[in-house]
C-alpha positions in Angstrom: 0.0 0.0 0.0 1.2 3.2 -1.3 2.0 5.9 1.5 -1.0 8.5 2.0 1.7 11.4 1.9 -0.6 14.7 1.3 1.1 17.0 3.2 -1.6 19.7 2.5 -4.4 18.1 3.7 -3.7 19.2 7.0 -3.3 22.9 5.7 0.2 23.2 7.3 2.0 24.7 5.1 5.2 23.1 4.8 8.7 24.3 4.3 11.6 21.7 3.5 15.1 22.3 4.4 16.8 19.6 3.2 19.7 19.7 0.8 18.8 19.2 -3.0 21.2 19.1 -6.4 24.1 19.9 -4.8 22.7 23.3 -3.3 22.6 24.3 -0.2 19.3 24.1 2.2 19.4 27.9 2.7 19.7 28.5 -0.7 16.1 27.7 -1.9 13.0 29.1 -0.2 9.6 27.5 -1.2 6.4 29.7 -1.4 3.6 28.4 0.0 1.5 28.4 -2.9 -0.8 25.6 -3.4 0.1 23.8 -7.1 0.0 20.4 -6.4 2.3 18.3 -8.4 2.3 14.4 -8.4 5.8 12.5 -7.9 7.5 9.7 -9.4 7.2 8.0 -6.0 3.7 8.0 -6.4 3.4 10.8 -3.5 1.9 14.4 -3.9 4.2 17.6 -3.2 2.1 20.9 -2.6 3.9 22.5 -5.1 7.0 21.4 -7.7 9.4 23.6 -5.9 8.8 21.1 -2.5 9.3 18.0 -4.5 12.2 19.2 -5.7 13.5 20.1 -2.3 12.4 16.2 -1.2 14.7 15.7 -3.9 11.5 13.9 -5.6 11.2 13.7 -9.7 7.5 15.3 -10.7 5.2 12.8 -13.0 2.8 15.2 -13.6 1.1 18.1 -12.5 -2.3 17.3 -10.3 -3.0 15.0 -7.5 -1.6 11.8 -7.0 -4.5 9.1 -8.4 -3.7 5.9 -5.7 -6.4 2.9 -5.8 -4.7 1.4 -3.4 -5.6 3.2 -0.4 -8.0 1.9 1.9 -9.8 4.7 3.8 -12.1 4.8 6.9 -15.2 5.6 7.3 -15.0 9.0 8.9 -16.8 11.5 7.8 -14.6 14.5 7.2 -16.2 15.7 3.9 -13.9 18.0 1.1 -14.9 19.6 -2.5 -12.8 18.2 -5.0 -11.7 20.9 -7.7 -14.7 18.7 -9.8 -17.2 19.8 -7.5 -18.1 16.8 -6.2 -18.5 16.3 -2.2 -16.0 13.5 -1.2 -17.0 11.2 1.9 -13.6 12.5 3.3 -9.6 13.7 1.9 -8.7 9.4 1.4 -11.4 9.1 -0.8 -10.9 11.8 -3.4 -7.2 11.0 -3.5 -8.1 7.6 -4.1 -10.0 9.2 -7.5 -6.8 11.3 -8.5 -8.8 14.3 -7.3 -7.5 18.1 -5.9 -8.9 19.3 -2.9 -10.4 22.9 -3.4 -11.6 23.1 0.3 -12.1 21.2 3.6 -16.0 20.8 3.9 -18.6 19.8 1.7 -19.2 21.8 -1.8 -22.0 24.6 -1.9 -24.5 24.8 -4.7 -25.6 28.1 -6.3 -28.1 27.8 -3.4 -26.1 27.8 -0.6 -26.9 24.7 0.1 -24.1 22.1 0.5 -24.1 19.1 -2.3 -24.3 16.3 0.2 -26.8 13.7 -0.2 -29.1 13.0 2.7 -32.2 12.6 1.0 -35.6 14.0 3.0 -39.3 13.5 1.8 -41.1 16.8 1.3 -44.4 16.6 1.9 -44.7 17.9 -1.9 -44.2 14.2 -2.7 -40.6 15.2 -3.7 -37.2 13.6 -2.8 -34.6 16.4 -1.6 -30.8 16.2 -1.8 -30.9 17.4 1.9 -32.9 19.5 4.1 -31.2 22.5 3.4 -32.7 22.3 -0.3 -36.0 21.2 1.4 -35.9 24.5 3.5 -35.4 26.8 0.1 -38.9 25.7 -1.3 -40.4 26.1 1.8 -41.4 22.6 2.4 -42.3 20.5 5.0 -40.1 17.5 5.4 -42.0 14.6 6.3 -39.3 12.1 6.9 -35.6 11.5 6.3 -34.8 9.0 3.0 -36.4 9.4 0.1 -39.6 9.2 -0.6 -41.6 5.8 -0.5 -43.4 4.8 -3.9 -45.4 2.6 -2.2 -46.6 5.3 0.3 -46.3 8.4 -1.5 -47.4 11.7 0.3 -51.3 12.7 -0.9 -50.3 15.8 -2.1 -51.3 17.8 -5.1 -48.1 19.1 -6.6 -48.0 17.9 -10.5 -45.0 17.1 -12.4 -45.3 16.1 -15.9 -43.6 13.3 -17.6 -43.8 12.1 -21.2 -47.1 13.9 -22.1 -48.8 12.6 -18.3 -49.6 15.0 -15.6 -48.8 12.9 -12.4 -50.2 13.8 -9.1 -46.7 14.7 -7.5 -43.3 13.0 -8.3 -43.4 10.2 -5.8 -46.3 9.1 -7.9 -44.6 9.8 -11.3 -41.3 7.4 -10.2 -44.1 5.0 -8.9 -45.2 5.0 -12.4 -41.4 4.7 -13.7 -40.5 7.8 -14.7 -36.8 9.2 -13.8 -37.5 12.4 -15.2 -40.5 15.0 -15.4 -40.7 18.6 -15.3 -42.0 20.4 -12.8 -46.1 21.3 -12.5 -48.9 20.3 -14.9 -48.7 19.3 -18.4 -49.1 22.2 -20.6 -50.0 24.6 -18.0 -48.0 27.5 -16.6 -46.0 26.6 -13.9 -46.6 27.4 -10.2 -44.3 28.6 -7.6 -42.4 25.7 -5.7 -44.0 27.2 -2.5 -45.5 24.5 0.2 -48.8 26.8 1.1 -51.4 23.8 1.4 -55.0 24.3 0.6 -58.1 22.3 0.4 -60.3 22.1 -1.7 -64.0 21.5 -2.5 -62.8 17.8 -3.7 -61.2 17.0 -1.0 -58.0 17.3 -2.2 -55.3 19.1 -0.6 -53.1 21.1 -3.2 -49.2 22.2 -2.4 -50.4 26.0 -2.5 -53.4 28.1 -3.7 -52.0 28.3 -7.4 -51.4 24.8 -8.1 -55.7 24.5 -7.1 -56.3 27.3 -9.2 -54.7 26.2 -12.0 -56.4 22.6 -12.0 -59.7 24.3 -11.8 -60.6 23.7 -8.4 -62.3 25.7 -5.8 -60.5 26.1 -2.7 -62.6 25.8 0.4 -60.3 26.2 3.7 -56.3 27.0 3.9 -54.4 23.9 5.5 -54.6 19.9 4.4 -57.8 18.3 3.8 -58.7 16.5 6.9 -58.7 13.3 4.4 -55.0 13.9 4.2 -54.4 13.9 8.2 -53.5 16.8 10.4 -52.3 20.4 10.3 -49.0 19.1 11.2 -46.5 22.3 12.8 -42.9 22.5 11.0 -40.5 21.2 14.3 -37.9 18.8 14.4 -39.0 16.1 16.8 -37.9 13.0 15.1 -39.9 10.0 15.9 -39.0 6.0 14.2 -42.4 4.1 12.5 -42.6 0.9 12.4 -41.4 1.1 8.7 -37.7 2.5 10.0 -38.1 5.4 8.8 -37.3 8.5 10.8 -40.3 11.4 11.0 -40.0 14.9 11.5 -42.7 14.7 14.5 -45.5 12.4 15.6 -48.0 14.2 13.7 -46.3 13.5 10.1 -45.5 9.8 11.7 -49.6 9.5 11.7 -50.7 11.9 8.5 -48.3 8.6 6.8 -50.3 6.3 8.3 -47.6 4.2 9.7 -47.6 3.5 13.5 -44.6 5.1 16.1 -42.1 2.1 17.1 -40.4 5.1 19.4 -39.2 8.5 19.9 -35.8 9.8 18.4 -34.3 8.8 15.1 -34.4 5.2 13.8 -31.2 3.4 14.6 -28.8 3.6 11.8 -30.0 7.1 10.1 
């Protein structure tokens, strides 16, 4: 197994004083500039004036690529120059990968690009809760959503010429990709507002009723679709292991409580 040598990853910010082609150590002063270069001993140098003061030959510029690390399972997450969110620094040199910084990537929404999936209430499967909070939707449980027990609210995608109810129902129905609201109708704001209306039918917000051609009787689910349930974080575990915001979404899913705090594992 190759030695994990990134000397960066710590963000010290070496300086090598060891003698080098002849020259003396106090000859040659390193910035501290962050180039990463990738040597012939298969370790990375922050930059190609400290491999050469390790007296090390450069391969190429970049990150050292090394398959055959074997990393933990801590979770110290770092963006990788690609933009992807890497589990922690072991597993994105494993990939050949530069560290841009030590934490998880942000998306243009400010949200970080780590995948913990919630259920919205919208019937739609969030990256996280951060993404979740943006559109102003309830989260109803961690995971993604269940196609078997999609949430029973009106919030239409539309997928290959089919308005489906929400898009638990259209990946019930197969579909990996749909656009969001109605088919052929002017799109709504992503805005969990529920109403109910004169169907019986709770819609994600008074536009999305509107727009189907429904009359809207009273703000708030149906009481078909369970409970008024408030937005707090008071995570209950269903007999389904699966971990819900509160008691009152734990019901509205019709599954039964197994007991308070997060399901074991999540």
């Amino acid at each position: 197994m190759k030695y994990f040598h990134l000397k960066w990853l710590a963000l010290v910010l070496l300086f090598i004083s060891t003698n080098s082609t002849g020259q003396d150590q106090n000859d040659i002063n390193c910035l501290d500039n962050f180039n990463p270069v990738c040597g012939k001993d298969g370790n990375t140098y922050q930059n190609a004036c400290l491999a050469e003061l390790s007296d090390a030959s450069i391969d190429f510029e970049g990150v050292c690529k090394d398959e055959t690390l074997v990393c933990n399972d801590d979770f110290n997450p770092v963006c990788g120059k690609n933009g992807v969110t890497y589990h922690n620094s072991c597993f994105a040199t494993i990939a050949g990968i530069e560290i841009d910084t030590l934490n998880a990537c942000v998306d243009d929404n400010g949200c970080s690009n780590i995948f913990e999936p919630v259920c919205g209430m919208n019937g739609r499967t969030y990256k996280n809760r951060c993404e979740a909070n943006i559109d102003r939707v309830v989260v109803q449980r961690i995971g993604e959503c269940d196609i078997n027990n999609c949430p029973a609210i009106y919030s239409p995608v539309c997928g290959q010429g089919t308005t489906y109810k929400n898009a638990c129902v259209a990946q019930k129905n197969g579909l990996e990709s749909f656009t969001e609201g109605a088919c052929d109708v002017r799109v709504c704001p992503r805005i969990y507002a529920p109403v109910c209306s004169a169907d019986l039918l709770t819609y994600a917000n008074a536009c999305e009723a509107e727009r189907a051609g429904a009359r809207i009787k009273y703000a708030g689910l149906c009481e078909e679709q369970g409970k008024n349930c408030p937005n707090v974080y008071q995570p209950v575990c269903g007999i389904d292991k699966h971990t819900y915001d509160n008691k009152c979404l734990l019901e509205n899913a019709g599954t039964q409580l197994a007991y308070a705090g997060m399901c074991l594992g999540q």
